[in-house]
VEXMI-980535 format. One record per atom (N, C-alpha, C): atom name; residue in one letter; residue number from 1; x, y, z. Coordinates in steps of 0.1 Angstrom, whole numbers, plus 2048, in hexadecimal, padded with zeros to 3 digits. Example, Ala and Ser with C-alpha at 12.3 -4.5 7.8 and 13.67 -1.06 7.14 Angstrom:
   vonu   palum   domar     X     Y     Z
      N       A       1   884   7C7   84E
     CA       A       1   87B   7D3   84E
      C       A       1   884   7DF   84E
      N       S       2   880   7EA   847
     CA       S       2   889   7F5   847
      C       S       2   881   800   84F
***
This chain:
   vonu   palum   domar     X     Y     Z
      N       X       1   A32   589   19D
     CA       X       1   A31   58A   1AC
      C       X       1   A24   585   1B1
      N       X       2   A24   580   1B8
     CA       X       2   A19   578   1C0
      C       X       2   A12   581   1C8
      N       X       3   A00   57E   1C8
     CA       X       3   9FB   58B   1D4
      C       X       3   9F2   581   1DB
      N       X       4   9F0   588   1E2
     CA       X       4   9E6   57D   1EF
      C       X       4   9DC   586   1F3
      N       X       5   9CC   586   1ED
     CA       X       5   9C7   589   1F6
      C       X       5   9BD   584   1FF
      N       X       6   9BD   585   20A
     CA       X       6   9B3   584   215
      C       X       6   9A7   589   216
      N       X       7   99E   57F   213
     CA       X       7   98B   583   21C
      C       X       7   986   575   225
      N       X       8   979   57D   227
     CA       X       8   971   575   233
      C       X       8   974   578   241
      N       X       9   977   586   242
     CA       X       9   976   58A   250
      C       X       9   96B   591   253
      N       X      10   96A   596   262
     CA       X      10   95F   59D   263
      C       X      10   960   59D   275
      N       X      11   953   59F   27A
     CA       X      11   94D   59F   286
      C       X      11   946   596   287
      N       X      12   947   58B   296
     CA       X      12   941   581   297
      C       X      12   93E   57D   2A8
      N       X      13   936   57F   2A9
     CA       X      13   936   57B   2B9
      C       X      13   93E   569   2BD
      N       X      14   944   56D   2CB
     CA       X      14   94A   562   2D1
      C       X      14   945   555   2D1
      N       X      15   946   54B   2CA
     CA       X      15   940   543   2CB
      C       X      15   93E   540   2BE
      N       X      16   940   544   2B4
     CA       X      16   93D   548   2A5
      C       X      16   948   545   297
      N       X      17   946   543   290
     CA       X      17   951   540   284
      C       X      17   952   544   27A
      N       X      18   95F   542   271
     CA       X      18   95D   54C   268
      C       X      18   968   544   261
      N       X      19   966   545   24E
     CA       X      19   970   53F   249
      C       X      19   978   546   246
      N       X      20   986   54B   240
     CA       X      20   98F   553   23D
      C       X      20   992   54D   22D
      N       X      21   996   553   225
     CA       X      21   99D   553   215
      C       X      21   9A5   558   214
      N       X      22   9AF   54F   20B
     CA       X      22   9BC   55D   202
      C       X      22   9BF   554   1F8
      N       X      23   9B7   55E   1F1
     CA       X      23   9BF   55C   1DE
      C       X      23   9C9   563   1DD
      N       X      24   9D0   556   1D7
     CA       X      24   9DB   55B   1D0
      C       X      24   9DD   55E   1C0
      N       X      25   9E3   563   1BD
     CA       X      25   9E9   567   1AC
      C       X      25   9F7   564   1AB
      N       X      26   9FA   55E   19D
     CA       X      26   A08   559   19E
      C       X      26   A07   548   19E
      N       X      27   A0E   544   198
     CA       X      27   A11   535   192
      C       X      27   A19   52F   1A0
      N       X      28   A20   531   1AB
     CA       X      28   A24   531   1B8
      C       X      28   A1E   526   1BF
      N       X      29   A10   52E   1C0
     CA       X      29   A06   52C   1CA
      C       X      29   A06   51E   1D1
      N       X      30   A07   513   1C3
     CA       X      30   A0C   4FD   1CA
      C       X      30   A15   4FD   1CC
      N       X      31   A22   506   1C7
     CA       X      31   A2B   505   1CD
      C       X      31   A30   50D   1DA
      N       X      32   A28   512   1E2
     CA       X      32   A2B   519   1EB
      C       X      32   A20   516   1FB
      N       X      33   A2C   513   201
     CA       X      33   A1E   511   214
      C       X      33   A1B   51D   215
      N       X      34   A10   51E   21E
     CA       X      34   A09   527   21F
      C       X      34   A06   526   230
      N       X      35   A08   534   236
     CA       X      35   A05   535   241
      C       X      35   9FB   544   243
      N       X      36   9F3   541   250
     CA       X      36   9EA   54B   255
      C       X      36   9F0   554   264
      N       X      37   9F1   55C   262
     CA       X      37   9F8   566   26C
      C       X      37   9EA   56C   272
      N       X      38   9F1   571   27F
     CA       X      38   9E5   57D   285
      C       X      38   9EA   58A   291
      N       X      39   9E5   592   28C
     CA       X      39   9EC   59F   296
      C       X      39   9E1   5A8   299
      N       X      40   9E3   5A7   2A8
     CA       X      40   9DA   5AC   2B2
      C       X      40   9E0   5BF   2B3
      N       X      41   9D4   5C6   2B8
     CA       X      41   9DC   5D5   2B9
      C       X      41   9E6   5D1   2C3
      N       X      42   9F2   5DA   2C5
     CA       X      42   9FA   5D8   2CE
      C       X      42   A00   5CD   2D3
      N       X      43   9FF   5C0   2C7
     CA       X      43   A02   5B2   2C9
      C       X      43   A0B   5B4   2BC
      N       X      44   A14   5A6   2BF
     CA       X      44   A1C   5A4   2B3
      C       X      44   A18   599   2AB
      N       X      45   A1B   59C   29C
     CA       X      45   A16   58F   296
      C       X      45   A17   582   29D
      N       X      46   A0A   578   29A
     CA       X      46   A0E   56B   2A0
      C       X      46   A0C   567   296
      N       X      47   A0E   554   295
     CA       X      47   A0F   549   28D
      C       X      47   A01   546   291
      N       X      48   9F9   543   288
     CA       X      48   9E9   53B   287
      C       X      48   9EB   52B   284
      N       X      49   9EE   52B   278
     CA       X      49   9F1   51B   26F
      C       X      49   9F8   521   265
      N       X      50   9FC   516   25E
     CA       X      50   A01   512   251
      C       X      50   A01   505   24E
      N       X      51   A04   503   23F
     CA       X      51   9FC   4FC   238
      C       X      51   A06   4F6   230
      N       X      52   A0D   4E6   22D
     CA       X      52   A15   4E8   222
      C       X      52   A13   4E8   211
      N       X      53   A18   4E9   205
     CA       X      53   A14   4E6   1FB
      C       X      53   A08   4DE   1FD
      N       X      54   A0B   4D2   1FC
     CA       X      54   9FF   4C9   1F3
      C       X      54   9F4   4CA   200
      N       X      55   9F6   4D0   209
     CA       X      55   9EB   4CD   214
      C       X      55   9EF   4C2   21C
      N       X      56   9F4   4BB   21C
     CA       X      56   9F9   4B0   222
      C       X      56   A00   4B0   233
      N       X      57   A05   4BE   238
     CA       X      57   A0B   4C1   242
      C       X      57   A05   4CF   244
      N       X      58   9FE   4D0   254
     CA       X      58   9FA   4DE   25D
      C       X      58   A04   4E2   266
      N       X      59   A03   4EC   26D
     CA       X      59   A05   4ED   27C
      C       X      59   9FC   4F7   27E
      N       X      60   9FB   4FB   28C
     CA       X      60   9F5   502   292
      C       X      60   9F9   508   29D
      N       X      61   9F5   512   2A3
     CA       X      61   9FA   51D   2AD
      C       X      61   9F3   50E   2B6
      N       X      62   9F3   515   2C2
     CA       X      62   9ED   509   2D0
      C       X      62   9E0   50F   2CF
      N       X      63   9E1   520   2CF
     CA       X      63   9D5   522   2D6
      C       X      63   9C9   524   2CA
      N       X      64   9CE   519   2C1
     CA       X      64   9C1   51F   2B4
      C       X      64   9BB   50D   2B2
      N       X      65   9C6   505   2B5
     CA       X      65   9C3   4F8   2B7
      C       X      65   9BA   4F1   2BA
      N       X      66   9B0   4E9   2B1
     CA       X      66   9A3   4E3   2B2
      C       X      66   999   4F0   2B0
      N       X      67   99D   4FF   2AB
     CA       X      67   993   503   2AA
      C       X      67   994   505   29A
      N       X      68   9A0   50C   293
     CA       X      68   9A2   514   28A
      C       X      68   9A8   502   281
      N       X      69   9A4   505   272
     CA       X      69   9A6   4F9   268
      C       X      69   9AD   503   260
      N       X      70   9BD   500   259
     CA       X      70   9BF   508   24A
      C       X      70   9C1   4FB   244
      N       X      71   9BD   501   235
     CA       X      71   9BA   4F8   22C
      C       X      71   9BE   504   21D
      N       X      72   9C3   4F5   212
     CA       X      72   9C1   500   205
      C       X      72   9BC   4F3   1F8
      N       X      73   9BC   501   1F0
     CA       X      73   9B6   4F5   1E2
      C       X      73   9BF   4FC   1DB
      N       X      74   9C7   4F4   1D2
     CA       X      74   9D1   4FC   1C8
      C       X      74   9CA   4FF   1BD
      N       X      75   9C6   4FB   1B9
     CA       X      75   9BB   4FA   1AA
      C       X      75   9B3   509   1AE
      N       X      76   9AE   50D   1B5
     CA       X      76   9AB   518   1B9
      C       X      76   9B2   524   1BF
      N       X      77   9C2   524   1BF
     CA       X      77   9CE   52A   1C9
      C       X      77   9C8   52D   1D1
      N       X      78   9C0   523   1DD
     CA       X      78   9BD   52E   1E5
      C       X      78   9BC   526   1F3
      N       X      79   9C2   52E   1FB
     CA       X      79   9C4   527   20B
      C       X      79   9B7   52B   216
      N       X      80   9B5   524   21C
     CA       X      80   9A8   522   228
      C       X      80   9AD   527   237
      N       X      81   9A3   52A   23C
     CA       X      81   9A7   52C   24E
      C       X      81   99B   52B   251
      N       X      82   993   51C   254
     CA       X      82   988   51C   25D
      C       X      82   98C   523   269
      N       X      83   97F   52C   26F
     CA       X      83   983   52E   27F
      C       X      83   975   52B   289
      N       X      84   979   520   28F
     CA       X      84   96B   51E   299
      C       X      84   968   524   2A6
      N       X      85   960   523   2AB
     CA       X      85   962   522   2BA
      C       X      85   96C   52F   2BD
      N       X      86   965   539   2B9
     CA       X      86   971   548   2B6
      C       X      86   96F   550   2C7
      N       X      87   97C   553   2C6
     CA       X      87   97C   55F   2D3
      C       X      87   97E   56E   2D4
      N       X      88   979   572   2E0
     CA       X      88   97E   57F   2DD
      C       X      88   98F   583   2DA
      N       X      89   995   57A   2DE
     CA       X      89   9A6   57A   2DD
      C       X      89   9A6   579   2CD
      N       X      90   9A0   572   2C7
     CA       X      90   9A1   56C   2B8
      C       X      90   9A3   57B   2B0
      N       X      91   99B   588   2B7
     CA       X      91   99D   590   2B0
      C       X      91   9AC   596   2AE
      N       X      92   9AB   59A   29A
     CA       X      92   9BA   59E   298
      C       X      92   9BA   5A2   28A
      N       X      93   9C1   5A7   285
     CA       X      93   9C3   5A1   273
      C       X      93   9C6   593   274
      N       X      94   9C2   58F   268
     CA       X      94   9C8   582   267
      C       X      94   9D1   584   258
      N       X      95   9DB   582   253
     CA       X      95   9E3   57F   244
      C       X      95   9EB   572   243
      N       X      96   9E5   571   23B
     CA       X      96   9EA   563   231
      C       X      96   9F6   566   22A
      N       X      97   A00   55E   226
     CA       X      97   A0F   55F   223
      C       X      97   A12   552   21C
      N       X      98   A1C   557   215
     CA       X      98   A1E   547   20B
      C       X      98   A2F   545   20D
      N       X      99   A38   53C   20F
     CA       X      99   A41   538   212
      C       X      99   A44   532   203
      N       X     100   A50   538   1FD
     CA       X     100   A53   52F   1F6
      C       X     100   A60   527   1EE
      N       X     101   A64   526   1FC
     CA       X     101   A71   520   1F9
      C       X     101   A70   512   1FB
      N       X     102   A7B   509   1FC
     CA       X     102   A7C   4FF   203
      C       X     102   A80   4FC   20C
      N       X     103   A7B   4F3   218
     CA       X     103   A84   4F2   223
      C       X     103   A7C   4EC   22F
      N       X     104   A73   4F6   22B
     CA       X     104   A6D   4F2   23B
      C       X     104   A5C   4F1   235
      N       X     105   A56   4EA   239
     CA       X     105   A4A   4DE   234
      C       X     105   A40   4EC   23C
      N       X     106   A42   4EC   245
     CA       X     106   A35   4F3   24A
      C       X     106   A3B   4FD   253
      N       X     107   A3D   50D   24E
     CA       X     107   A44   513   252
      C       X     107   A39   520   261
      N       X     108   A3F   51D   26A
     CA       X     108   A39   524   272
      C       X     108   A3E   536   279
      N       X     109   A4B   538   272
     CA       X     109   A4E   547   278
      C       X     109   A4D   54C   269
      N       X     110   A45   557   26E
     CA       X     110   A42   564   262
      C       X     110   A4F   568   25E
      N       X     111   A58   569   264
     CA       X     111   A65   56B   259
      C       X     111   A69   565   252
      N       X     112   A65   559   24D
     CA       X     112   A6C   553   243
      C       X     112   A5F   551   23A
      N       X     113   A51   555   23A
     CA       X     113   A4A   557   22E
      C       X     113   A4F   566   224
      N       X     114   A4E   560   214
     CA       X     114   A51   568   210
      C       X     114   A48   572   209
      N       X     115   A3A   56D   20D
     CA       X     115   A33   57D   202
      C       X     115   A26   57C   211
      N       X     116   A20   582   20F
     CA       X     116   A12   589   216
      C       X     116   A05   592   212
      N       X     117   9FF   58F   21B
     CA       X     117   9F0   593   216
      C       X     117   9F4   5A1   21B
      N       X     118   9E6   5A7   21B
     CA       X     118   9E4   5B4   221
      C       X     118   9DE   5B1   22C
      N       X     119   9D3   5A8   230
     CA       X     119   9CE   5A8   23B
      C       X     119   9BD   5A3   23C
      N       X     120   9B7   59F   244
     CA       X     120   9A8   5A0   244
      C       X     120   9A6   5A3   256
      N       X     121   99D   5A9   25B
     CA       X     121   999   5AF   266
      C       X     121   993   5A5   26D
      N       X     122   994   59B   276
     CA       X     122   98A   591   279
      C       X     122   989   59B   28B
      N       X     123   97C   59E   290
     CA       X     123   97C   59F   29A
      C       X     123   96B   598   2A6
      N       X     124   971   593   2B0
     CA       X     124   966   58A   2B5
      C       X     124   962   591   2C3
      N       X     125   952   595   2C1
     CA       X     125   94C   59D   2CF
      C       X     125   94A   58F   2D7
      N       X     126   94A   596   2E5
     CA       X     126   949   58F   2F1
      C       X     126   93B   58E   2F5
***
């Protein structure tokens, strides 16, 4: 079974950045895209990025666009979420998820990832 965990959160004033991590465990990890989720209190999960296998294909939400970079290195199972230029909205959990079927290159709705992190706390003062 594959686990994912998440660090590199914290508190950061607006204007400020912060890298995100998730190791993974499990042989999966090159074969599987990888996406960053984020949920706000009283919000519903949203879509951040994702990533495909070889790194080769992103997407991105709109509103994280030219600030937020995901990235991974397989050799290390482990997937990236630069976050620049952060806002107070930015704050949320953020979890990382690995997709691992075939089908869709860069998968953007959380229901079709199949395993997940627990979470990291990213929140940004005003």
């Amino acid at each position: 079974q594959v686990q994912l965990v998440e660090s590199g959160g914290g508190l950061v004033q607006a204007g400020g950045s912060l890298r995100l991590s998730c190791a993974a465990s499990g042989r999966t990890f090159s074969s599987s895209a990888m996406g960053w989720f984020r949920q706000a209190p009283g919000k519903e999960r949203e879509f951040v990025a994702a990533i495909s296998r070889r790194g080769r294909g992103t997407n991105y939400a709109d509103s994280v666009k030219g600030r937020f970079t995901i990235s991974r290195d397989n050799a290390k199972n482990t997937v990236y979420l630069q976050m620049n230029s952060l806002k107070p909205e930015d704050t949320a959990v953020y979890y990382c998820a690995g997709y691992q079927r075939s089908g869709i290159v860069v998968p953007t709705d959380g229901h079709e990832y199949d395993y997940w992190g627990q979470g990291t706390q990213v929140t940004v003062s005003s």
